[in-house]
C-alpha positions in Angstrom: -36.4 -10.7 11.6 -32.8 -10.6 13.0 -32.3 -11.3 16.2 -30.0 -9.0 18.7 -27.3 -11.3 19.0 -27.4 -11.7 15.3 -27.1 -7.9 14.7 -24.1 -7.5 16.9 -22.2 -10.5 15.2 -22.8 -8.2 11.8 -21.2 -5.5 13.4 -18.7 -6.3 14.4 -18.2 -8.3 11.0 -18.3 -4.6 9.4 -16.0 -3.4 11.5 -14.0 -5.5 10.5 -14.6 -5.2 7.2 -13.8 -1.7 7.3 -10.8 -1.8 9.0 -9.4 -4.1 6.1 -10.5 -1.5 3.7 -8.9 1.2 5.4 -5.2 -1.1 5.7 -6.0 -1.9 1.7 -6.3 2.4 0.9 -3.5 3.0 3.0 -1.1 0.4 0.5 -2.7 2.1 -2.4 -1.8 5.3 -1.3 1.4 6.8 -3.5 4.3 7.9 -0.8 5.3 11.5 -0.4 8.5 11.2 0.5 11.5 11.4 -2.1 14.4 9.3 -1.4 17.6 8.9 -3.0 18.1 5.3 -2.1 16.9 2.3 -3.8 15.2 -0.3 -1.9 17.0 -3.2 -0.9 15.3 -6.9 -1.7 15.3 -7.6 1.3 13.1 -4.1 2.6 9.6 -4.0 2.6 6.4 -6.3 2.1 3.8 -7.0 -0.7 2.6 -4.0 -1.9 4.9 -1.4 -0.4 5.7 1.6 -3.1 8.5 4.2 -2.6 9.6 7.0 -5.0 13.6 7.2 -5.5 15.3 10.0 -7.4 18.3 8.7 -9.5 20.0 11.3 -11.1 18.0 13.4 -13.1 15.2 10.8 -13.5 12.4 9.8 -10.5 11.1 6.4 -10.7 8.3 4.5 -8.5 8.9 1.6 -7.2 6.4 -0.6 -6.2 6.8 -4.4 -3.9 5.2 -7.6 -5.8 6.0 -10.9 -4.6 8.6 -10.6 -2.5 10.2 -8.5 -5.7 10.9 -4.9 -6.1 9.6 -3.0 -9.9 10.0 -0.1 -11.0 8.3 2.8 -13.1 10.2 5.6 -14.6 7.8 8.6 -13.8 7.7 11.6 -16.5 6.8 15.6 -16.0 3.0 15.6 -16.5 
């Protein structure tokens, strides 16, 4: 049987839990807003994507390691 201090301790432990998760979805998300501006190295953290429109083309780019990578995107 789990005691009542026990139960609130794994509570608040899912709480947390789900809080993480919700940070995690938010960095998964794909951005909405178009820019026309690369990032610069030295702009955003670990996981941070932004899509950029250069010239006719639209590419994602997406934060790893302190690096910037990017994805040319094509008309679905």
């Amino acid at each position: 049987m789990i005691k009542i201090n026990e139960f609130t301790m794994l509570k608040k432990h899912l709480k947390k839990l789900e809080n993480k998760n919700r940070q995690n979805e938010m960095h998964l998300t794909t951005p909405e807003k178009l820019e026309h501006v690369k990032p610069k190295a030295s702009q955003g953290v670990t996981g941070d994507k932004k899509i950029v429109k250069d010239g006719n083309d639209i590419y994602q780019y997406v934060k790893v390691e302190k690096q910037w990578y990017k994805l040319k995107l094509e008309k679905a």
